[in-house]
C-alpha positions in Angstrom: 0.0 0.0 0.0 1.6 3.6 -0.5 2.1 5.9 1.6 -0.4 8.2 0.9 -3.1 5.7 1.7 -2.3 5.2 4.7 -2.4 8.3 6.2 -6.0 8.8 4.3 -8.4 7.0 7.3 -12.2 7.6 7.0 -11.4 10.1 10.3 -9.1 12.0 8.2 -11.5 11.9 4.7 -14.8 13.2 6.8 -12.8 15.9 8.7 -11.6 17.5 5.0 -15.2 17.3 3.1 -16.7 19.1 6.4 -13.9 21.6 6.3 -14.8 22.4 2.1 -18.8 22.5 3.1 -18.2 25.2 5.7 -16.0 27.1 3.5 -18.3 26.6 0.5 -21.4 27.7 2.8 -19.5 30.4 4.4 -19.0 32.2 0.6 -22.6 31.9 -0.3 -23.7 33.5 2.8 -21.3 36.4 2.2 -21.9 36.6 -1.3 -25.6 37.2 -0.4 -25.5 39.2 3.0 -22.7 41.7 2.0 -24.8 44.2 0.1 -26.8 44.6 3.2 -24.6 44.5 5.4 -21.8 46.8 4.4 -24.6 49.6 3.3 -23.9 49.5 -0.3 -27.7 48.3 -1.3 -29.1 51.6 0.8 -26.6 53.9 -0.8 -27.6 52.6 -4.0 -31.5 53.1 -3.2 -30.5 56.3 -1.8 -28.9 57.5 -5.0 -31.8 56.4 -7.3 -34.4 58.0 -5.3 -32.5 61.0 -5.1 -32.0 61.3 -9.0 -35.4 60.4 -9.7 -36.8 63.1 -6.9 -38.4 65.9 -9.3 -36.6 68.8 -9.6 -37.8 72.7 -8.3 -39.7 75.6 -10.8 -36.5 77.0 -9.9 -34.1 74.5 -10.7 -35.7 73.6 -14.0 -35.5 77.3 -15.1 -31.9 77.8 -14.4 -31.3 74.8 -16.4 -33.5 75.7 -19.2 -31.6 79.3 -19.0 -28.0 77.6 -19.2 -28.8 75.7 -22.0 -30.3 77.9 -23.5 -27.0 80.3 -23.4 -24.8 78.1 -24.3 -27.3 76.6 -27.6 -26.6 80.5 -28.4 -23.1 80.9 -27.5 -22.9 77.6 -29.9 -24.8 78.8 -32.5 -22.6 82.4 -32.5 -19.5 80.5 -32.5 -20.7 78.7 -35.5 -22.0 82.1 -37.2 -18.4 83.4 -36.4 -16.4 80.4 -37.8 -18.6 80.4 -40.9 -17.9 84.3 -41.4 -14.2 84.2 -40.4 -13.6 81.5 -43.2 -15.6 83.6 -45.9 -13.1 86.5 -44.6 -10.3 84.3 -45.0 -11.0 83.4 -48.7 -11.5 87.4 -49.4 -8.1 88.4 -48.0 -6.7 85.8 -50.3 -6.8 88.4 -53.2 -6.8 91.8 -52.1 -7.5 94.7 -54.1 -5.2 97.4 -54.3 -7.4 100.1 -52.9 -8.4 98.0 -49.7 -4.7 97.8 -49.4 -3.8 101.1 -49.4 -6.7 101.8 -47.0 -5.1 99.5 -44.5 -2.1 100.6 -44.8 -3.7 104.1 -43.6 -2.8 105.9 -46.7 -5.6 108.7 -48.1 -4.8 108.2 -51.5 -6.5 107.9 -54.3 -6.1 105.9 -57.7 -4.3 109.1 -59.6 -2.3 109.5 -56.5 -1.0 106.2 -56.9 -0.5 106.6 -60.3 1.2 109.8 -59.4 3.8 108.2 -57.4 4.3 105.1 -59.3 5.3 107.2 -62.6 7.7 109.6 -60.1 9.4 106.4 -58.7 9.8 104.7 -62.3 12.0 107.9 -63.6 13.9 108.1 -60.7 15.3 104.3 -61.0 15.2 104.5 -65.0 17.5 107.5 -64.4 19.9 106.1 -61.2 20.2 102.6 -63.3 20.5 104.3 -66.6 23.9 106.1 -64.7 25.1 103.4 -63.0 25.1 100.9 -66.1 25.0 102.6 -69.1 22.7 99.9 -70.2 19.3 100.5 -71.5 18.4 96.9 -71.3 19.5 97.2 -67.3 17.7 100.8 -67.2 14.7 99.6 -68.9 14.3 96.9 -66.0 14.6 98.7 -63.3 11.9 101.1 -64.6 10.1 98.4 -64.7 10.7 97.6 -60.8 10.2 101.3 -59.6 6.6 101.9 -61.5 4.8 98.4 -60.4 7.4 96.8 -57.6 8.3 99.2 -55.3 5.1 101.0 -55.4 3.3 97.8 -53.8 6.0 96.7 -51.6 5.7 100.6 -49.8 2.4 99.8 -49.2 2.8 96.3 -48.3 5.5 97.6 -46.0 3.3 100.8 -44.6 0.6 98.3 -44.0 2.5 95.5 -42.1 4.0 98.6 -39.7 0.3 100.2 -39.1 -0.8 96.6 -38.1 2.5 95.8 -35.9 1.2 99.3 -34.4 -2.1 98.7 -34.2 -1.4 95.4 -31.9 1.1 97.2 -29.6 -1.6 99.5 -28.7 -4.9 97.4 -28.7 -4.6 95.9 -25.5 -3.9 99.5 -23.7 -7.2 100.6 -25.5 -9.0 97.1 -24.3 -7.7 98.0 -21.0 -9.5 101.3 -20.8 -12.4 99.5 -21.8 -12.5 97.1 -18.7 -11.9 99.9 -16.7 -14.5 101.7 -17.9 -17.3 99.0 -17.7 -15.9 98.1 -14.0 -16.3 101.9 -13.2 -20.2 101.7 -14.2 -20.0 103.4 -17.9 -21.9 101.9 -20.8 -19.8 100.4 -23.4 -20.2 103.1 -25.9 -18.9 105.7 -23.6 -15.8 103.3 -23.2 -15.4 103.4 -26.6 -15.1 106.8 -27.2 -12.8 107.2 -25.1 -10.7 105.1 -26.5 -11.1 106.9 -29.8 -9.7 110.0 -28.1 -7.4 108.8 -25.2 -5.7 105.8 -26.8 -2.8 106.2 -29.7 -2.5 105.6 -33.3 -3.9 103.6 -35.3 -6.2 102.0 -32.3 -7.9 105.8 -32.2 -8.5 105.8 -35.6 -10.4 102.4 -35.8 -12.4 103.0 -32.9 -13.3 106.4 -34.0 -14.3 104.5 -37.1 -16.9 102.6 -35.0 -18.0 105.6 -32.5 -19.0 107.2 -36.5 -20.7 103.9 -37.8 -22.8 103.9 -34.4 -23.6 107.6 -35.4 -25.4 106.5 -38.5 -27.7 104.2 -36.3 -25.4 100.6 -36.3 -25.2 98.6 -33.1 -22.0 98.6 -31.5 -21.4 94.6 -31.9 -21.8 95.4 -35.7 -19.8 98.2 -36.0 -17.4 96.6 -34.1 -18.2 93.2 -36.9 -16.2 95.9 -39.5 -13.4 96.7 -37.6 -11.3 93.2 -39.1 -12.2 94.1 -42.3 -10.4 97.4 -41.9 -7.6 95.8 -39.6 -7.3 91.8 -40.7 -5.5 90.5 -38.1 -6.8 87.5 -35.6 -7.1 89.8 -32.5 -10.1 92.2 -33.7 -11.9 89.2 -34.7 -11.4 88.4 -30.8 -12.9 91.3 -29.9 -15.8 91.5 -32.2 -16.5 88.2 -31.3 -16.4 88.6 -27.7 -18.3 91.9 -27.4 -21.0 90.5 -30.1 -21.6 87.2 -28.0 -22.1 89.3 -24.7 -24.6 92.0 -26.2 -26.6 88.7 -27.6 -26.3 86.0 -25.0 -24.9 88.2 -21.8 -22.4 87.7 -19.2 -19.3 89.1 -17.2 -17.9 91.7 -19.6 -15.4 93.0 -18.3 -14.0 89.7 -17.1 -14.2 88.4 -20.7 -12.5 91.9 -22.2 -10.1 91.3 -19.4 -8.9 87.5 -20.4 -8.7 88.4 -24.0 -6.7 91.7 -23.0 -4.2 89.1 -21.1 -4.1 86.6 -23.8 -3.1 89.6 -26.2 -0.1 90.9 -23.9 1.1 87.3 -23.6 0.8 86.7 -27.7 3.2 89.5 -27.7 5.5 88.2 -24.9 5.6 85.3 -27.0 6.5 86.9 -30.3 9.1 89.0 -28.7 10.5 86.0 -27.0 10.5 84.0 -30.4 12.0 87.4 -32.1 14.6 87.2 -29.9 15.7 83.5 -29.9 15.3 83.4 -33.5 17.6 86.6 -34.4 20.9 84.6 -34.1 19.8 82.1 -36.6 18.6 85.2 -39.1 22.2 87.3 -38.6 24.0 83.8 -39.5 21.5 83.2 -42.5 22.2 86.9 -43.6 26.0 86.6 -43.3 26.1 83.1 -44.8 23.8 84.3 -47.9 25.7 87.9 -48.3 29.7 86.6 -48.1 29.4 84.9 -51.9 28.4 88.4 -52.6 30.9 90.3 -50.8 33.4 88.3 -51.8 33.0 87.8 -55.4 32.8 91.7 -55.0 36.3 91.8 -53.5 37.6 90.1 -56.5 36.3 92.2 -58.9 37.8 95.5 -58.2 40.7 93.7 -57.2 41.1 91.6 -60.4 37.9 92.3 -62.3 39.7 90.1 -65.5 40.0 87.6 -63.5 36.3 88.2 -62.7 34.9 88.9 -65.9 35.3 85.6 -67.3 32.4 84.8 -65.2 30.1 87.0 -67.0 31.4 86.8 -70.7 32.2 83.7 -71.1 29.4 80.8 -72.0 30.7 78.5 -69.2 30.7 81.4 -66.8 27.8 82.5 -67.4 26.0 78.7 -66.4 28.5 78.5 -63.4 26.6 82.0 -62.0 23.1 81.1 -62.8 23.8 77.9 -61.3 25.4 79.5 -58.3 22.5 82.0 -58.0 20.0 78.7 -58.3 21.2 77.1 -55.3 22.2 80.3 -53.3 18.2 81.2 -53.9 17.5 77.2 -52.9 19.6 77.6 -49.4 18.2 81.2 -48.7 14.6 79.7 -49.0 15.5 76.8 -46.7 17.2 79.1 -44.3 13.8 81.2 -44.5 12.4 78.6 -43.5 14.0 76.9 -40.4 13.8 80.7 -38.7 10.4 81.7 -39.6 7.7 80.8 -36.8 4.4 80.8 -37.3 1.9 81.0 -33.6 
């Protein structure tokens, strides 16, 4: 007989089977009594008779209100997003004159043409001296009558805008002030049209004039980014339109997007700044070929000259200026941020 068998006696056999029925029992009974006993069956009653207990007049017409508000806030969000895409595709291609309106010029057409005739006989004549060339001459008329006419106004119009954001949030400031103080809006915004500096007078004195002519403020304010294209009027034509329609804490809400402005420019300064070392490298790196291969000439210029009479020399310096213009562009493009 093994081993095993012998120590398994009938003594030893009942003993385990009564030991696995008490355990077994034992489990069921907890299994079953737990709920009750550890309270977890009366929280759950509690909880369902408490979310089924009806609500208040009250408490259903707050809720009713706050869904209502934000079914509107939605819905202006939406009207916004719809509009600022329809803006976006009109900015695409804009005219000349809107341009020259932005960039805060009163000029008309003839004065345009004015300047643009002026600015092609003054390079026709500076090239025409420098080169001696009338093929040379006759191109850089070209560039002074239709360039560098729209890259002035290109140029006044990105400075007006740079000027325009430096100042906003001093003028958005008076506004908060002024609503925290107990005026009307309106009154705030005059006086930002006379307290606050150029351009941000102009623009708001733009809007005090549309109200004038019998135009809600949140409208006349709706004009101001098509005057000034730039992502923080739309902020605040959005934010004072969805207040005068849907309500709520103005002056908190002109206060956040007053913050939010001052920290968009902390952040372009601070990207300004880390990014200049990269742009005075790319500048040195794409002016030395230039410098250089000025140098040469007027200290051997026939030693030069081959370059640009020669058939092979002439390849060699349009190839050179095809991959000088390729690395430029690449370099243009590492430093340039967009936020």
């Amino acid at each position: 007989m093994p081993v095993f068998e012998q120590f398994m006696t009938p003594a030893i056999t009942g003993a385990a089977v009564a030991i696995l029925v008490m355990f077994s029992v034992g489990g069921i009974i907890y299994g079953l009594f737990l709920p009750s006993l550890s309270g977890t069956k009366k929280r759950d009653a509690r909880m369902s008779a408490v979310s089924a207990r009806p609500q208040s007049e009250t408490q259903r017409k707050t809720m009713r209100d706050t869904n209502r508000r934000k079914k509107s806030i939605q819905d202006q969000l939406k009207d916004f997003e719809e509009r600022q895409k329809a803006k976006h595709e009109k900015q695409k291609n804009v005219p000349l004159k809107v341009k020259i309106e932005q960039a805060g010029l009163e000029w008309e057409m003839r004065h345009l043409v004015l300047f643009s005739v002026v600015s092609a006989i003054l390079f026709f004549v500076i090239s025409l001296i420098a080169s001696g060339n009338l093929l040379i001459a006759a191109a850089f008329t070209f560039v002074g009558g239709i360039g560098f006419p729209r890259w002035y106004i290109g140029n006044k119009r990105k400075r007006r805008f740079n000027a325009f954001l430096n100042e906003l949030p001093n003028g958005i400031d008076i506004i908060v002030r002024g609503v925290k103080a107990g005026l009307p809006l309106s009154d705030c915004v005059k006086v930002v049209a006379r307290e606050a500096r150029e351009p941000v007078a102009t623009e708001f004195r733009k809007v005090t004039e549309t109200q004038v002519m019998g135009v809600s403020l949140a409208e006349a304010l709706s004009k101001m980014p098509d005057r000034v294209p730039l992502p923080e009027t739309n902020f605040l034509a959005i934010v004072v339109s969805i207040q005068q329609k849907a309500g709520g804490g103005l002056a908190e809400a002109l206060g956040n997007l007053s913050r939010v402005l001052r920290q968009r420019k902390a952040m372009k300064a601070k990207i300004k700044a880390l990014s200049s070392e990269a742009k005075s490298s790319a500048a040195i790196i794409g002016a030395l070929p230039f410098v250089v291969g000025g140098i040469l000439f007027f200290i051997a210029p026939d030693y030069m000259m081959i370059l640009f009479t020669a058939t092979t020399g002439k390849i060699i310096v349009a190839g050179c200026l095809f991959w000088m213009f390729c690395g430029i562009m690449v370099m243009r493009s590492m430093i340039n941020f967009d936020f």
